[in-house]
C-alpha positions as CSV (number, residue, x, y, z in Angstrom):
1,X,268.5,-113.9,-71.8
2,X,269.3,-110.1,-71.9
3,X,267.2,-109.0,-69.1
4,X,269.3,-112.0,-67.0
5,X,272.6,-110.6,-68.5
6,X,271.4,-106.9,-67.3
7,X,270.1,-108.7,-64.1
8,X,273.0,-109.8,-63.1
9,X,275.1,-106.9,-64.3
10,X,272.8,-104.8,-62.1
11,X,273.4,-107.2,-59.1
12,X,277.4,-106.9,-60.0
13,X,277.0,-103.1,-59.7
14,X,274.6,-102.6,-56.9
15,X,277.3,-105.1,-55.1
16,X,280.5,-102.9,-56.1
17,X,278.7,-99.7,-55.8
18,X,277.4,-101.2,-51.8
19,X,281.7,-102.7,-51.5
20,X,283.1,-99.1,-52.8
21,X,280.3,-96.9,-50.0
22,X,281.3,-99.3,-47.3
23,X,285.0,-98.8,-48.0
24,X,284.5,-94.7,-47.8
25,X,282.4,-95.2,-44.4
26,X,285.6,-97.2,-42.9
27,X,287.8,-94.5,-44.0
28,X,285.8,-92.0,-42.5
29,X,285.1,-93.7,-39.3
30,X,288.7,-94.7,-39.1
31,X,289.7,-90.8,-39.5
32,X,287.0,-89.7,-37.2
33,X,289.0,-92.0,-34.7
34,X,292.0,-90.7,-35.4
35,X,290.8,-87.2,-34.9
36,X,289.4,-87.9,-31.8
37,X,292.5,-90.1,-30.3
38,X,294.5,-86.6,-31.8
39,X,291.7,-84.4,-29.8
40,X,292.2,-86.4,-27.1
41,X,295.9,-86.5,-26.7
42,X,295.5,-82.7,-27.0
43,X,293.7,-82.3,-24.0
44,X,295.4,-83.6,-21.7
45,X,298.8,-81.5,-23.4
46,X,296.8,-79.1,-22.6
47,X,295.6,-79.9,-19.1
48,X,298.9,-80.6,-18.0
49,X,300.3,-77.1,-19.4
50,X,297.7,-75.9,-16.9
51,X,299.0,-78.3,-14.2
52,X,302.2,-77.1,-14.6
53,X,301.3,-73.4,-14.7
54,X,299.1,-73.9,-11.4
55,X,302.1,-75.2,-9.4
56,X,304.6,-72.8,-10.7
57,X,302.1,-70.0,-9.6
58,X,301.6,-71.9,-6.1
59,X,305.1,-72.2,-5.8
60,X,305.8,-68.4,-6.7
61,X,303.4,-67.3,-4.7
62,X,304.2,-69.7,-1.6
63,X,307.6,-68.0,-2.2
64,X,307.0,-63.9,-2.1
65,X,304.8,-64.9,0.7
66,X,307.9,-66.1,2.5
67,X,310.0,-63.4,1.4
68,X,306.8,-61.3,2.8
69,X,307.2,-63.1,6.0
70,X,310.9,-62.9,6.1
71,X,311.0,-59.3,5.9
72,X,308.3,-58.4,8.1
73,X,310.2,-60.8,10.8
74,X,313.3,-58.3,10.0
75,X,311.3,-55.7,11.0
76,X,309.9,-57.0,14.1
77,X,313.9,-57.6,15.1
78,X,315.1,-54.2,14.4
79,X,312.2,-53.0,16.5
80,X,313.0,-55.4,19.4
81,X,317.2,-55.0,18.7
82,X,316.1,-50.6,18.8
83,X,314.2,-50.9,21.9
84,X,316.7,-53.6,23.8
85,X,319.7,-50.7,22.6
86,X,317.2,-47.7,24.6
87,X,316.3,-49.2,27.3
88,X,316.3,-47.0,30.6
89,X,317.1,-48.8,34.0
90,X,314.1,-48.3,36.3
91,X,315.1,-46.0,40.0
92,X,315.5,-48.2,43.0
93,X,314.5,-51.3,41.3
94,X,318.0,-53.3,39.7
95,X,317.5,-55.7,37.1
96,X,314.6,-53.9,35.8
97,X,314.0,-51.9,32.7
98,X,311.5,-49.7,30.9
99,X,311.3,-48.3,27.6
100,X,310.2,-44.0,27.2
101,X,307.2,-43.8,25.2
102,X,308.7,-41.6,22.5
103,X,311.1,-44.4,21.8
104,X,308.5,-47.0,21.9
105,X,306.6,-44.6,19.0
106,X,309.1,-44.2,17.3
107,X,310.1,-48.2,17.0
108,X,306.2,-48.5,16.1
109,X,305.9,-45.9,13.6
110,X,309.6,-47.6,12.1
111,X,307.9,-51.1,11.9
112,X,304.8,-50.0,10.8
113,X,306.9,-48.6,7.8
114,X,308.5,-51.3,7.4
115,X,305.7,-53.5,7.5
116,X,303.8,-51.3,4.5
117,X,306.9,-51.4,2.3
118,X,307.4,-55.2,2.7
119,X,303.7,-55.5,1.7
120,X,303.9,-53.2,-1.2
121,X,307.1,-54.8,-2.5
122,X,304.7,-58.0,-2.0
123,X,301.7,-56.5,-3.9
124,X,303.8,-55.4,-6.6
125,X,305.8,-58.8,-7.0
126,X,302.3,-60.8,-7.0
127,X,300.9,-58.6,-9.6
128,X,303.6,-58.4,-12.0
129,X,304.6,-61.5,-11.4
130,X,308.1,-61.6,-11.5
């Protein structure tokens, strides 16, 4: 009779003991799905922060290089506007026109300037970033 009473109070244990391990392995399998949902959702935060930081650095840089465009166009015009304002009428032939070649080297040594100091101002933008 005692060794059925301790049977069965062994069974009664061995059953709580098996309820109270399967309870903790829930909890930690329903926390180890939290944390991953969390590592998840974390993840893609951070993927889109990078998203977002590509485009604003596409769109920055699409935008110097326009500005870089812009001003070397500038300087193309004040050449062509310098030249057009020293133009020299050619003898004996009307409607036609030449440009000296000291003028021409100078309008080429003015764009070439130009030129590098739009591209430095554009290096310098690009690499600080501002």
């Amino acid at each position: 009779m005692v060794k059925k009473i301790v049977a069965a109070l062994l069974i009664v244990i061995a059953g709580g003991a098996w309820g109270y391990l399967d309870y903790m392995n829930k909890q930690e399998i329903k926390a180890a799905e939290e944390m991953r949902q969390a590592m998840a959702e974390a993840r893609a935060q951070a993927l889109a922060r990078e998203k977002a930081a590509a485009e604003a650095k596409a769109k920055f840089e699409a935008m110097i290089l326009a500005e870089l465009t812009a001003c070397k166009q500038t300087a193309e015009k004040a050449k062509t506007d310098f030249l057009e304002a020293n133009k020299k009428p050619v003898k004996r032939k009307p409607g036609q026109f030449t440009v000296p070649a000291a003028i021409q080297e100078e309008a080429n040594k003015t764009v070439e300037a130009a030129n590098a100091a739009c591209q430095s101002a554009y290096d310098t933008r690009l690499a600080s970033g501002s």
